[in-house]
C-alpha positions as CSV (number, residue, x, y, z in Angstrom):
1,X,48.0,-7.5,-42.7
2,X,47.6,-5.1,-45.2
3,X,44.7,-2.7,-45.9
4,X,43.2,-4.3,-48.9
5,X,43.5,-7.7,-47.3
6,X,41.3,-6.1,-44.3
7,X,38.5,-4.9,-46.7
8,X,37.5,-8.5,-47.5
9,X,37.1,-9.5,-43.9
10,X,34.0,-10.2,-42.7
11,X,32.8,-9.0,-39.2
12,X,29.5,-10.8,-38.3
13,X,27.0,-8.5,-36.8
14,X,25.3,-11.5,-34.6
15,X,27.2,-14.1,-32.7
16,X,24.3,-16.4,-33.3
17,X,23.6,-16.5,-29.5
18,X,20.2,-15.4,-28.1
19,X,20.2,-12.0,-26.2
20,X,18.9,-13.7,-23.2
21,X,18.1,-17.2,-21.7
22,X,14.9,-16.0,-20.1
23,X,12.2,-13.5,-20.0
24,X,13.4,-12.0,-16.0
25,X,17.4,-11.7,-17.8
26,X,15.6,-10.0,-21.0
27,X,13.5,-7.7,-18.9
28,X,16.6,-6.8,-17.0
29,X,18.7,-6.2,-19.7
30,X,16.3,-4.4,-21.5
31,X,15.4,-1.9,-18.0
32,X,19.5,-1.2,-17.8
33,X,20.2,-0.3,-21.2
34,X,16.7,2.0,-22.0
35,X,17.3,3.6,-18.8
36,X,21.2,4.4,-20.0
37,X,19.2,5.7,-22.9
38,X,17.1,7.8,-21.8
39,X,19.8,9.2,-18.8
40,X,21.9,10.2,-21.5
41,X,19.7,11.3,-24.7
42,X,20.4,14.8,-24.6
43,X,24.3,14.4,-24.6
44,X,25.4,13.5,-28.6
45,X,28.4,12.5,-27.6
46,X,26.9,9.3,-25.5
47,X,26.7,6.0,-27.2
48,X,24.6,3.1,-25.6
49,X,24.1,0.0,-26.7
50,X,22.4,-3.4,-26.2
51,X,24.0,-7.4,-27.3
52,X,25.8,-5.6,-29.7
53,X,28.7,-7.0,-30.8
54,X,32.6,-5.3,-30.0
55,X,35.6,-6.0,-32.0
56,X,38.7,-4.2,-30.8
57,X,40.9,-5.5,-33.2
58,X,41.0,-4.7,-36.6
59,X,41.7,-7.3,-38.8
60,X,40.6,-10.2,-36.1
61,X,36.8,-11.0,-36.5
62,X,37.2,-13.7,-34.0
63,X,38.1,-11.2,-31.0
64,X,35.0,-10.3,-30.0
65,X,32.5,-9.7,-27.4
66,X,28.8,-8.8,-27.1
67,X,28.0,-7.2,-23.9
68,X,24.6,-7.1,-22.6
69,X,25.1,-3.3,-22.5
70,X,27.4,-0.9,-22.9
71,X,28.3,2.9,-22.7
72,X,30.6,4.8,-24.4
73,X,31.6,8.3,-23.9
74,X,33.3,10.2,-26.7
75,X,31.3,8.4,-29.6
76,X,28.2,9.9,-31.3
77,X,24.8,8.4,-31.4
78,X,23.7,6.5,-34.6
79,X,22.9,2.9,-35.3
80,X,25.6,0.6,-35.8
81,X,25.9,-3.4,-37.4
82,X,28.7,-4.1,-34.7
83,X,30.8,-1.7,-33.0
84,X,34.2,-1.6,-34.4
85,X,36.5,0.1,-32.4
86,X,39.4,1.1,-34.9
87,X,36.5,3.0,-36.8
88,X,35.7,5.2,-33.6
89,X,38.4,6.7,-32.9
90,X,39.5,3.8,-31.2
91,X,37.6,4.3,-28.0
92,X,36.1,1.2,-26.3
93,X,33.3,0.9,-24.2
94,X,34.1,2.6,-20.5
95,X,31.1,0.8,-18.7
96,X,30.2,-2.4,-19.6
97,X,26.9,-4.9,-18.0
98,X,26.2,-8.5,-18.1
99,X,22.8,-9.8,-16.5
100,X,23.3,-13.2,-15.7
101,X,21.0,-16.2,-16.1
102,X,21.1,-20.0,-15.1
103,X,22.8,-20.9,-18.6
104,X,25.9,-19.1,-18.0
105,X,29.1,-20.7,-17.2
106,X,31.7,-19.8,-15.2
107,X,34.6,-20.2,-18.0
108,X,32.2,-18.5,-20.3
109,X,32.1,-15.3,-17.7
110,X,35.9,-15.9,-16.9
111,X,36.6,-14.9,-20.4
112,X,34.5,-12.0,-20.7
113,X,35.5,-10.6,-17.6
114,X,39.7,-10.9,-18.8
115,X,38.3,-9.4,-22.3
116,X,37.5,-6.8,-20.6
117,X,39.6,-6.3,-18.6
118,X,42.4,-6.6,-21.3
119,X,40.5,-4.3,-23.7
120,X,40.4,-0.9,-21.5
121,X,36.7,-1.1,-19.6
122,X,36.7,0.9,-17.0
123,X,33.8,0.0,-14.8
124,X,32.4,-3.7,-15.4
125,X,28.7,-4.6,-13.5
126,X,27.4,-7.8,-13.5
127,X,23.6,-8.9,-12.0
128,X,22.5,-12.4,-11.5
129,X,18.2,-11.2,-11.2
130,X,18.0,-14.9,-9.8
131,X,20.1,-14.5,-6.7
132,X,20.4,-11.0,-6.3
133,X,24.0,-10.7,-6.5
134,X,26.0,-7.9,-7.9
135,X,29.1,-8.0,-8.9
136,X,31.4,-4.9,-9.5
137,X,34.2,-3.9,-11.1
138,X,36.8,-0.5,-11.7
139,X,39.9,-0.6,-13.2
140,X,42.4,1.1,-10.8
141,X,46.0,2.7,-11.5
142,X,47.7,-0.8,-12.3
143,X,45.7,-1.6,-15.0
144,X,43.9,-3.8,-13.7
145,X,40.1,-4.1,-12.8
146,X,39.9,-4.9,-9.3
147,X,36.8,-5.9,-7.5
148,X,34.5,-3.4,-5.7
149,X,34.0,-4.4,-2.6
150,X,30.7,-3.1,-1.1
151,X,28.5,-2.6,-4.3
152,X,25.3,-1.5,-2.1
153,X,24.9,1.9,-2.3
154,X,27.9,2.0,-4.4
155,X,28.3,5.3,-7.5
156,X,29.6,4.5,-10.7
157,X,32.1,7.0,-11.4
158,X,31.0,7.4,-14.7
159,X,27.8,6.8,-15.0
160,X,26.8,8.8,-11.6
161,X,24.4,6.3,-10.8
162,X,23.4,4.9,-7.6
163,X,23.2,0.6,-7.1
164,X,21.0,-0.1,-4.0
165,X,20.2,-3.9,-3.2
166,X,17.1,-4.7,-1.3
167,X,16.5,-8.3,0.4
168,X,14.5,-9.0,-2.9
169,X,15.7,-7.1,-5.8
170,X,18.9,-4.4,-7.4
171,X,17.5,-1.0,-7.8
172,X,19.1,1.9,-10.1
173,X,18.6,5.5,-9.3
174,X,19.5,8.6,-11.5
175,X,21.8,11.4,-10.4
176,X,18.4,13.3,-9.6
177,X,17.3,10.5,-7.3
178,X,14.9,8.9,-10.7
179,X,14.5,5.3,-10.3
180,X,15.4,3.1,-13.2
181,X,11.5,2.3,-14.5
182,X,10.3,-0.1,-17.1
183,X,9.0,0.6,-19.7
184,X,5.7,-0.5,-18.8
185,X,6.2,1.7,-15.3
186,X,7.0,4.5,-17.4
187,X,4.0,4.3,-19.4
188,X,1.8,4.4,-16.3
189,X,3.6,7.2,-14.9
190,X,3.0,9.7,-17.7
191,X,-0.4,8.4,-17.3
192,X,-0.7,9.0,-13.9
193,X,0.9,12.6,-14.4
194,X,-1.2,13.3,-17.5
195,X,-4.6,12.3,-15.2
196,X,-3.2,14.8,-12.8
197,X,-3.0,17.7,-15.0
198,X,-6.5,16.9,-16.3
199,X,-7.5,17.7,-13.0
200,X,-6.2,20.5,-11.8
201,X,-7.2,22.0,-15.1
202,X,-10.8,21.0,-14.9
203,X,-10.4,22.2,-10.9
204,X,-9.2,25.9,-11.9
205,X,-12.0,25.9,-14.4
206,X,-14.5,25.0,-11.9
207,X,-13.0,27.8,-9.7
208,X,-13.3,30.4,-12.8
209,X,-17.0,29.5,-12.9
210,X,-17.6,29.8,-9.6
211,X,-15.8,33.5,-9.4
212,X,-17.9,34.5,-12.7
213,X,-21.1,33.6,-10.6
214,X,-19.6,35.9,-7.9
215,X,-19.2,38.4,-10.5
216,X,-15.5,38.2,-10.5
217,X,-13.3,38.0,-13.3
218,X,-10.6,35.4,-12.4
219,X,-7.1,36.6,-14.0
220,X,-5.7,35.1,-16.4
């Protein structure tokens, strides 16, 4: 096909499909992908993404997949209609998460795992919040990406973070040990932290006082 021919093709930036059947699969969705944020915001050169639309294929609109989140290493931060991969230096996602829900089908997640595994993902995680199952995958020397077999406790290689099931419920920790936090959770942490400070400064002033009264001068 030739170049001009390619400029006239349109490549949708929404599939038409909600981003999630339910309000647990949003709320996970949304905790992986801020969290990928936020564990790689000072790094440029990280891009993360949430239900945003892949094309691989320049030139075929229809081959296409929106993953629930992704990461890409090697591609700067910005945002983006759809993430065309012949327009960044052809690099596609490396780590790639689906949360499941109830609506899902089993031919629908079929073809999304062979996309990619066809398309060059390197690590492929998927969570069903409902039954606490998770799912891994790492694309070994043939090519291929071949199940992990015990996910619990299991590192991604790329991402450097740590998947530990409980009997209820996944949880995500940082390299530095960090939990994976909402954004609600994370809200009440600052608070908690920002209560703290408060006071231990109004306890070092209260000690200054009480060294003035003595009639010493507490350093500075």
């Amino acid at each position: 096909m030739s170049v001009s021919a390619n400029r006239h093709i349109i490549y949708p930036e929404s599939d038409g499909q909600p981003t999630a059947d339910n309000t647990r699969q949003f709320r996970w969705i949304t905790l992986v992908k801020e969290n990928l944020e936020i564990l790689f915001a000072n790094d440029p050169q990280v891009f993360v993404a949430g239900d945003l639309l892949w094309y691989p294929v320049e030139g075929h609109p229809e081959i296409r997949v929106a993953p629930d989140a992704m990461v890409v290493f090697g591609r700067p931060k910005g945002d983006r209609g759809s993430y065309r991969q012949w327009e960044e230096d052809n690099i596609p996602p490396q780590v790639v998460f689906e949360i499941l829900s109830p609506g899902n089908r089993v031919q629908e997640m079929t073809r999304k795992f062979h996309f990619y595994e066809y398309y060059g993902v390197e690590e492929y995680y998927s969570y069903d919040p409902d039954k606490n199952e998770l799912s891994g995958f790492r694309r070994q020397i043939n090519g291929n990406l071949n199940p992990i077999e015990t996910m619990n406790h299991w590192v991604s290689p790329r991402l450097k973070i740590k998947f530990v099931l409980t009997s209820e419920t996944l949880e995500i920790y940082r390299p530095d040990g960090k939990k994976f936090l909402s954004s609600v959770e994370l809200y009440q942490r600052a608070e908690q932290e920002s209560q703290r400070a408060e006071q231990e400064s109004q306890r070092a002033e209260r000690m200054a006082a009480q060294l003035r009264a003595l009639g010493v001068e507490p350093e500075p």
